[in-house]
NUKOL-549641 format. One line per 8 residues: their letters; for each residue y, z, x of C-alpha. Coordinates in steps of 0.25 Angstrom, whole numbers, always signed. Each point is the difference from the previous one (the first is absolute). Layout:
N
A> Y Z X | ...;
This chain:
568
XXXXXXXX> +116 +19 -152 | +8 +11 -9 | -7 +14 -4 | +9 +9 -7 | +14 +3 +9 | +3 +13 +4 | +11 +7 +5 | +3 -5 +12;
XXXXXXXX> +6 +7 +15 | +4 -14 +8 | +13 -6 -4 | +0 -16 -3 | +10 -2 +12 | -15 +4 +9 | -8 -7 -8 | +8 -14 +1;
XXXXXXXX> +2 +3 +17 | -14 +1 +0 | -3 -12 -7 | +10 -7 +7 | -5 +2 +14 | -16 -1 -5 | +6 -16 -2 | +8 -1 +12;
XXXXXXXX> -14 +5 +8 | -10 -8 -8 | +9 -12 +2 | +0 +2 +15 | -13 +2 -1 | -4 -12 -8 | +8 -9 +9 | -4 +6 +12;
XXXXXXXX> -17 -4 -5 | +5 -11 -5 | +4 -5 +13 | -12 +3 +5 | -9 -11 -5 | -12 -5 +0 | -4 +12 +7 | -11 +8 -10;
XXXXXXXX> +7 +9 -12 | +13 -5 +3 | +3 -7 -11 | -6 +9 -11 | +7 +13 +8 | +14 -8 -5 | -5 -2 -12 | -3 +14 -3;
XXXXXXXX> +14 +4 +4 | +6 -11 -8 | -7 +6 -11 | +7 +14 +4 | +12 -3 +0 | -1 -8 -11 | -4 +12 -9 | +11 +8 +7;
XXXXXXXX> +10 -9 -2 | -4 +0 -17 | +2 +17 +2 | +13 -2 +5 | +4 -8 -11 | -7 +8 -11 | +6 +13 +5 | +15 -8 -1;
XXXXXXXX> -4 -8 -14 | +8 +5 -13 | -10 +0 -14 | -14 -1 -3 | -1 -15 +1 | +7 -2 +15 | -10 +13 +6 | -14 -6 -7;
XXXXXXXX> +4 -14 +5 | +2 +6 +13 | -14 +9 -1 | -8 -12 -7 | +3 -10 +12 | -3 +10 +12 | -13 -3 -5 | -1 -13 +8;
XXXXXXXX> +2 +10 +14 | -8 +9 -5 | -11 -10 -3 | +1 -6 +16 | -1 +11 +9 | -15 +4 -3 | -3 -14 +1 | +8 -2 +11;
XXXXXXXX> -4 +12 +8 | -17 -1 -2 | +1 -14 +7 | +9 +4 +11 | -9 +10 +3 | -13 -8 +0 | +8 -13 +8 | +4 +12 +8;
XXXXXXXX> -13 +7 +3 | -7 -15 +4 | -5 +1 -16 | +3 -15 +0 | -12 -6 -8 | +6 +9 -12 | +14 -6 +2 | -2 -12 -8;
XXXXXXXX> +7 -9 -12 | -11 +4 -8 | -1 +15 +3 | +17 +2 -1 | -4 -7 -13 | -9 +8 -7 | +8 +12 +7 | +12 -2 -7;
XXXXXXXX> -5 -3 -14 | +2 +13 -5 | +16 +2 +8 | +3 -13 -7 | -5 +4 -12 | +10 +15 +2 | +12 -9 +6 | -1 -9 -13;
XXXXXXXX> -2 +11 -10 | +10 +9 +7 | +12 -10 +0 | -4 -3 -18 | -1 +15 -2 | +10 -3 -12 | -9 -9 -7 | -13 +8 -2;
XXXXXXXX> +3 +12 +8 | -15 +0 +8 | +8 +6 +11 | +10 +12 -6 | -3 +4 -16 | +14 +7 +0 | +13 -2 +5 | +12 +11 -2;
XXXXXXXX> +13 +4 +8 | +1 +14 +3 | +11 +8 +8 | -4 +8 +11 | +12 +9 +7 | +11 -10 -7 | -8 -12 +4 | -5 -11 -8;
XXXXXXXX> -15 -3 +3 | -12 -8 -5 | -11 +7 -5 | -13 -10 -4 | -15 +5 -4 | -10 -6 +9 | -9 -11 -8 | -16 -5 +4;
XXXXXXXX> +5 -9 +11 | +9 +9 +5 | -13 +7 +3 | -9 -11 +5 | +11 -4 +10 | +2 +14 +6 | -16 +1 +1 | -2 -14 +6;
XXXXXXXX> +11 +2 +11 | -5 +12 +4 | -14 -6 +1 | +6 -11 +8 | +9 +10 +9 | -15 +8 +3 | -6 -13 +4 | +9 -5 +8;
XXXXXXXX> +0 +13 +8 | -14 +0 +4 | +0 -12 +10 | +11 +10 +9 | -7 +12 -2 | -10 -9 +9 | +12 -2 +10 | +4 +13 +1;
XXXXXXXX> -12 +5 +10 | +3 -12 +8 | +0 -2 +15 | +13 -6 +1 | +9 +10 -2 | +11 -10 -5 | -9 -3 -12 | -4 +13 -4;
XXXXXXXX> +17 +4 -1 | +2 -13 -8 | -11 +5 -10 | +6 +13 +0 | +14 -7 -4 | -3 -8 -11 | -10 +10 -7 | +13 +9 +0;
XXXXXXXX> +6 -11 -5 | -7 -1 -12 | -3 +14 -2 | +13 +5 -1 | +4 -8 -12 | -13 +0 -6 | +1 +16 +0 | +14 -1 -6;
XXXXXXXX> -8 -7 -11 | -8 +10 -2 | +8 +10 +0 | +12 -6 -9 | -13 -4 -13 | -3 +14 +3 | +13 +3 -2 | +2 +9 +11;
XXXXXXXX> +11 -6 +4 | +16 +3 -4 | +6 -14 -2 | +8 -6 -12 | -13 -4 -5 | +2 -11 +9 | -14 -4 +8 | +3 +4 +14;
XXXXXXXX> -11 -9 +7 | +11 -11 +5 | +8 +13 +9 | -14 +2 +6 | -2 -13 +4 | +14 +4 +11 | -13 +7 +7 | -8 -10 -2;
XXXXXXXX> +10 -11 +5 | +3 +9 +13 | -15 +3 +2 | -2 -16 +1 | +11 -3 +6 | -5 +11 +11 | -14 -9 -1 | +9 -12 +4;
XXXXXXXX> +7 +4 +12 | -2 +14 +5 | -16 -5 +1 | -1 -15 -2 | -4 -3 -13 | -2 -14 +3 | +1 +1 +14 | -14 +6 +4;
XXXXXXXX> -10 -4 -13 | -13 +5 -3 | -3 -14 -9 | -7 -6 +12 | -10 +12 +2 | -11 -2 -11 | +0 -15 +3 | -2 +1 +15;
XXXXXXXX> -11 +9 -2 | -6 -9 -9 | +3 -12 +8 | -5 +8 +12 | -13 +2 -8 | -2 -15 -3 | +4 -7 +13 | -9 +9 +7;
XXXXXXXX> -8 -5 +10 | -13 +8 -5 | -6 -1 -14 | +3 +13 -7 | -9 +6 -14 | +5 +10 -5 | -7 +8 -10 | +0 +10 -8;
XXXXXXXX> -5 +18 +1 | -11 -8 -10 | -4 -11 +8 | +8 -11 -8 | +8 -10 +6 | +15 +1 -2 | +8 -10 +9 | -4 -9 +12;
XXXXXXXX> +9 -9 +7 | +0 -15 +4 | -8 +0 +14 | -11 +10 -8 | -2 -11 -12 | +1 -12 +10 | -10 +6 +10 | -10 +2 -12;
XXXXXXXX> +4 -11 -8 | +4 +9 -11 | +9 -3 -13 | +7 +13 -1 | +0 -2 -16 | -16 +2 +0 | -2 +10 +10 | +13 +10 -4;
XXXXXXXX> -8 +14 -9 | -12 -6 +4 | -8 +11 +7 | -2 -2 +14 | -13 -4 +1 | +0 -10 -10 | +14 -6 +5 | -7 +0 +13;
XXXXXXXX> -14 +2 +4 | +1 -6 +13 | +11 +12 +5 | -6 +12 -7 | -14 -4 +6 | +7 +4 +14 | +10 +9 -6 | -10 +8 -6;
XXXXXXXX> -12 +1 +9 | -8 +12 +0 | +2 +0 +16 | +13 -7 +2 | +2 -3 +15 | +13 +1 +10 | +3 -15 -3 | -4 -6 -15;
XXXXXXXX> -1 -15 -1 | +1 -9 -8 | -5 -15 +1 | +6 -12 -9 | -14 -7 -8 | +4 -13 +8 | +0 +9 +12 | +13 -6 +7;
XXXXXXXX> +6 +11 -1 | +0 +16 +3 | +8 +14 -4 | +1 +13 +6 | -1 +8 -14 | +6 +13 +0 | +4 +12 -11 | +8 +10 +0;
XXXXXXXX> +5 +10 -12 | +13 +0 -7 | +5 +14 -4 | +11 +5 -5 | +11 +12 +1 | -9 +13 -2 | -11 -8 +9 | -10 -3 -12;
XXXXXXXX> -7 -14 +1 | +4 -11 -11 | -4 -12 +6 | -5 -8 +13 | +5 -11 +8 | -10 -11 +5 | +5 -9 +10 | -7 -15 +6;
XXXXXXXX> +4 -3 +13 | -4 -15 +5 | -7 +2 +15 | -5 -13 -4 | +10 -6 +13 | -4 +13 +7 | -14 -2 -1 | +0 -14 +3;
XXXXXXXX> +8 +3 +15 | -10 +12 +2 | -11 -12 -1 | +7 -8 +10 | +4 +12 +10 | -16 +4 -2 | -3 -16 +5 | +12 +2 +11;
XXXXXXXX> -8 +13 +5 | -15 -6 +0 | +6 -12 +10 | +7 +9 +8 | -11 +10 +2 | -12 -11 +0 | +6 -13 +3 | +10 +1 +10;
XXXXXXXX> -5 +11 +6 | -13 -9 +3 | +9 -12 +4 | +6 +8 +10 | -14 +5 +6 | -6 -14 +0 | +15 -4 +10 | -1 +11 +10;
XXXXXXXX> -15 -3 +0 | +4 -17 +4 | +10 +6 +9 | -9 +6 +9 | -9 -10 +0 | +10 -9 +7 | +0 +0 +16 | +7 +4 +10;
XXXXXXXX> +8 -12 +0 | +5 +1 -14 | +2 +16 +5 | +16 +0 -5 | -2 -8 -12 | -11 +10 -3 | +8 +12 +0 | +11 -7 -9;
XXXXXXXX> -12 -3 -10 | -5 +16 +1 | +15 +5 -2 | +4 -8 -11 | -14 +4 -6 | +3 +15 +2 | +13 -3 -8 | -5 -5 -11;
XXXXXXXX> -11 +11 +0 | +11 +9 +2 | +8 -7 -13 | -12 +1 -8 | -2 +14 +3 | +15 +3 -5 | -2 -8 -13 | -12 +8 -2;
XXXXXXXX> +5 +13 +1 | +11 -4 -9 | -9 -5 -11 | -9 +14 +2 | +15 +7 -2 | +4 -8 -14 | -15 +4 -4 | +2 +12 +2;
XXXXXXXX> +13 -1 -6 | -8 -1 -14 | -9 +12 +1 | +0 +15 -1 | +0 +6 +15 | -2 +14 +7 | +8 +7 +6 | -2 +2 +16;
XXXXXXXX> +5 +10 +10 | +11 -7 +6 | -3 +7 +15 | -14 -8 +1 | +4 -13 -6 | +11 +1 +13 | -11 +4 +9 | -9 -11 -3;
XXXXXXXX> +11 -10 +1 | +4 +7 +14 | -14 -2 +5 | -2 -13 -4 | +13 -4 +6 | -3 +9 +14 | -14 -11 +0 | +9 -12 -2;
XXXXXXXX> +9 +6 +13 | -4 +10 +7 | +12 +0 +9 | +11 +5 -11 | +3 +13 +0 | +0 +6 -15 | +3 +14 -3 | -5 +6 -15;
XXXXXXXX> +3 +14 +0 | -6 -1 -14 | +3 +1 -17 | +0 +10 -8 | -13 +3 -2 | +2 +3 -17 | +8 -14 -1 | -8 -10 -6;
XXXXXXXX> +4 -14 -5 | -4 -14 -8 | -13 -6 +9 | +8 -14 +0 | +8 +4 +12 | -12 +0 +9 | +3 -13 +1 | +16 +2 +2;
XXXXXXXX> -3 +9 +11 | -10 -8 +6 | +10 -10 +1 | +11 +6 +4 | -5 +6 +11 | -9 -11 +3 | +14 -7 +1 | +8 +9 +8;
XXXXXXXX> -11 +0 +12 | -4 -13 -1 | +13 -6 +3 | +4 +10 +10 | +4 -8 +13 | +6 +11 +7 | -6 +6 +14 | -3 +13 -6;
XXXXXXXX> +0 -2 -15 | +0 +11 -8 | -1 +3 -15 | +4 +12 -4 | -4 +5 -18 | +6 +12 -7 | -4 +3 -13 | +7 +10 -9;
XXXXXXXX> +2 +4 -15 | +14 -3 -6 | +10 +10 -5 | -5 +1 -13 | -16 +0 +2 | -2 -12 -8 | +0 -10 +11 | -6 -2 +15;
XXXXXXXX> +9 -5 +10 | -9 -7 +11 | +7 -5 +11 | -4 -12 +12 | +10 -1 +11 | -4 -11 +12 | +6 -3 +14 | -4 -16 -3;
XXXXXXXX> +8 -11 -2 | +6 +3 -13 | -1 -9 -14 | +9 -12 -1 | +13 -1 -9 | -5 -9 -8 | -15 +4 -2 | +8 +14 -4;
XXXXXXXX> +10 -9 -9 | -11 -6 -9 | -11 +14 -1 | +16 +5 -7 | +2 -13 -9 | -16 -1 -1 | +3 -15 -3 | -6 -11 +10;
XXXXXXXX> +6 -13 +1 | -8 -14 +7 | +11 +0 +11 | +1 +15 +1 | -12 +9 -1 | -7 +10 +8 | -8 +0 +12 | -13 +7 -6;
XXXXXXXX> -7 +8 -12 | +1 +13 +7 | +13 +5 -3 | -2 -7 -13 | -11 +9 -4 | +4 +14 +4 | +13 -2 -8 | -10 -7 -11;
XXXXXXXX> -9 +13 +0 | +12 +10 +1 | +6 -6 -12 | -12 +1 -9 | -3 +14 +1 | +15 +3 -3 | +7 +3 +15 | +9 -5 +10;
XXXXXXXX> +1 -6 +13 | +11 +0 +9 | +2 -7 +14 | +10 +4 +11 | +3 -4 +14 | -6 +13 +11 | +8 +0 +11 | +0 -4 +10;
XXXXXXXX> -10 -11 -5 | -10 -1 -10 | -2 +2 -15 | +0 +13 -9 | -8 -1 -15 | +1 +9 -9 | -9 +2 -11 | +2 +7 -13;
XXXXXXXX> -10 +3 -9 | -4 +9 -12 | -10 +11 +3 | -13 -2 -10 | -8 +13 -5 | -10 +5 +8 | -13 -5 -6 | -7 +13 -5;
């Protein structure tokens, strides 16, 4: 690329150093991605240098060539470098960036049409001189130089790598803003990589530059090499890659467990993935610009709804299966709406259990409960005789009345589980529990000095406490049992800190083992529901539960949990 040569400032001697050490970094380079295969932009990262040190190698040659012949053979050949590195560098980018579905046979194919085309025209310049029109020696400060007028395809090359140079920057820019601080250094490096040179360019055909009329492009490519080389090792080019992070996303969105829509700020349907299209029996070919209520009727009937309700659903026209629908909207850096997200869930399975566990709960609150009315009932029919067998008979019955009572309450708690609750004051949910536990045993001491009277929390731990201290007076075997419950606010006012510390017996290792594993074996199990359902219930409104020896006997519980707004 040769506009008219000025005087020039930089002795030769710099120029050739220069160029000599811009090969012996882009061959570093070169190797060093070369190395790195299969790994995303490797290959295409070499071949871009190759195609800079190829064209710096034809400089130094040019520069030390004697007549007119040697130097054009010299400028006519660099061509075929020239000719690689826009090429080279648009796929590096997009392989590099996760582009990969660009960086095919057919797309390098049809890229390289028009470099082809410039490497095959620039190296026959002498035959139809598409690429210079004119070719003279000229002599610049007592040295020799070739000075050649750009042709037409001189033109379209320089336009056509620049247009491939912008495209290939526009997949970092997206890297630059990137979480991974690796990433957005990388991006950093190789965009300096190309600019460099690129300005060089620019600057040299606006011949702002002073060289022997010599294209100075090949000395910027030094910065460039050290910029990559900089990629490579100083922040793991290959070694931390962002290639894998479109894909995941996309594989993310299409293994999915939910169906997901998306659609459109007009209401069309733009993408949907695998679970969406298998759960309505969708072929994404017909559905895809389709609006959303033509693509699916069935959906935006619930979606849509003049008065939607807490929980949209969704039943299959064969009625074997269900989905929880749900919508939200997609937004996008300043906050403005371009789209939403509706997502299918299958409660089919969910809906199926909560079926069963509604059977479960009719035979224990009806059947069992009445089965166990009709024994006690035979048992005291039975005389005086049979006296002993008859009290075995009423025991047993009490504890399967008992179990069923227990099974009750923890089908009543998973209910509840599924609902919207109020929020009670915690210091009379513990003072019903505490009178309904001073009923049950009117010999055990329990001292309340009372809660916070402002502290309210999730009405599903009237049950929990209930329990608990139902628990710790029930089993108390002591001669003067005692139950002793402080409650308090934590440090940061966000949770409650109720505590139940007993003179009983204690818990069992292993009963304490498995509430802490949560996991029940056939050979190893524990002795009851109870402990079972205070940990239960503590776990769904989002607390904790913590057990500890007393001293000198007995069992402390701590129980944490969120403090709810009062209701107004």
């Amino acid at each position: 690329m040769s506009p008219p040569p000025r005087v020039t400032v930089i002795p030769l001697t710099v120029l050739k150093a220069a160029l000599i050490c811009t090969v012996v970094i882009g061959m570093t380079g070169g190797l060093i991605a070369w190395r790195e295969r299969p790994t995303p932009g490797s290959v295409p990262l070499a071949v871009l240098l190759a195609g800079q040190c190829w064209w710096s190698v034809t400089l130094l040659f040019r520069i030390d060539a004697t007549g007119i012949v040697a130097k054009a053979f010299w400028v006519d050949v660099s061509w075929i470098g020239v000719a690689i590195i826009p090429v080279a560098w648009l796929f590096f980018s997009l392989e590099y960036s996760g582009h990969h579905e660009y960086v095919q046979p057919r797309y390098v194919a049809v890229a390289s049409i028009v470099p082809l085309c410039v490497a095959v025209i620039g190296a026959t310049n002498v035959a139809h001189e598409l690429m210079y029109v004119r070719s003279a020696l000229v002599e610049i400060n007592g040295v020799t130089m070739l000075e050649r007028t750009p042709g037409p395809w001189f033109w379209i090359a320089a336009g056509y790598t620049y247009l491939l140079g912008l495209l290939g920057t526009l997949p970092l820019l997206e890297l630059i803003t990137s979480d991974v601080l690796a990433f957005r250094a990388q991006s950093v490096a190789l965009i300096v990589g190309l600019v460099v040179p690129w300005l060089t360019n620019a600057l040299y055909l606006l011949d702002a530059l002073p060289t022997y009329g010599v294209d100075p492009t090949p000395i910027g490519f030094a910065v460039s090499g050290v910029a990559y080389l900089g990629a490579l090792t100083r922040f793991r080019l290959f070694g931390t890659n962002p290639a894998p992070i479109r894909y995941a996303r996309q594989l993310a969105f299409d293994r999915m467990e939910e169906g997901a829509i998306v659609l459109d700020s007009n209401g069309y349907v733009v993408e949907l993935n695998d679970r969406a299209a298998a759960f309505l029996r969708a072929d994404p070919n017909d559905v895809l610009g389709r609006a959303f209520p033509d693509a699916f009727p069935q959906v935006a009937a619930v979606v849509d709804e003049p008065e939607p309700t807490d929980r949209m659903m969704l039943r299959a026209d064969d009625c074997t299966r269900a989905y929880d629908v749900s919508e939200c909207s997609i937004v996008d850096y300043t906050g403005r709406t371009i789209g939403r997200s509706i997502t299918l869930h299958d409660v089919s399975a969910h809906l199926r259990r909560q079926r069963r566990l509604t059977v479960l709960n009719r035979v224990f609150r009806h059947d069992v409960r009445t089965t166990t009315q009709l024994i006690l009932g035979h048992a005291e029919e039975i005389d005086d005789d049979g006296g002993r067998i008859a009290d075995r008979i009423a025991d047993r019955a009490m504890e399967i009345e008992e179990l069923s009572e227990k099974v009750r309450r923890a089908i009543d708690l998973f209910d509840r589980d599924r609902t919207s609750r109020r929020p009670l004051s915690l210091d009379s949910i513990l003072r019903d529990a505490i009178t309904s536990a001073r009923e049950a045993r009117p010999d055990v001491t329990v001292d309340y000095d009372g809660a916070p009277s402002d502290v309210y929390v999730d009405e599903l731990l009237t049950v929990v406490f209930e329990d608990l201290i139902e628990n710790a007076v029930e089993h108390n075997d002591d001669p003067d049992p005692r139950v002793r419950i402080d409650a308090r606010t934590g440090t940061d006012d966000d949770d409650v800190h109720v505590v139940v510390a007993d003179n009983g017996p204690g818990i069992d290792d292993e009963e304490l083992s498995i509430l802490e594993e949560g996991d029940e074996t056939p050979l190893r199990h524990g002795s009851g529901l109870g402990l079972s359902l205070i940990t239960w219930g503590v776990d769904i409104v989002g607390g904790r539960i913590e057990f500890a020896d007393a001293d000198p006997t007995g069992t402390v519980v701590t129980v944490r949990v969120p403090i709810r707004a009062r209701p107004s």
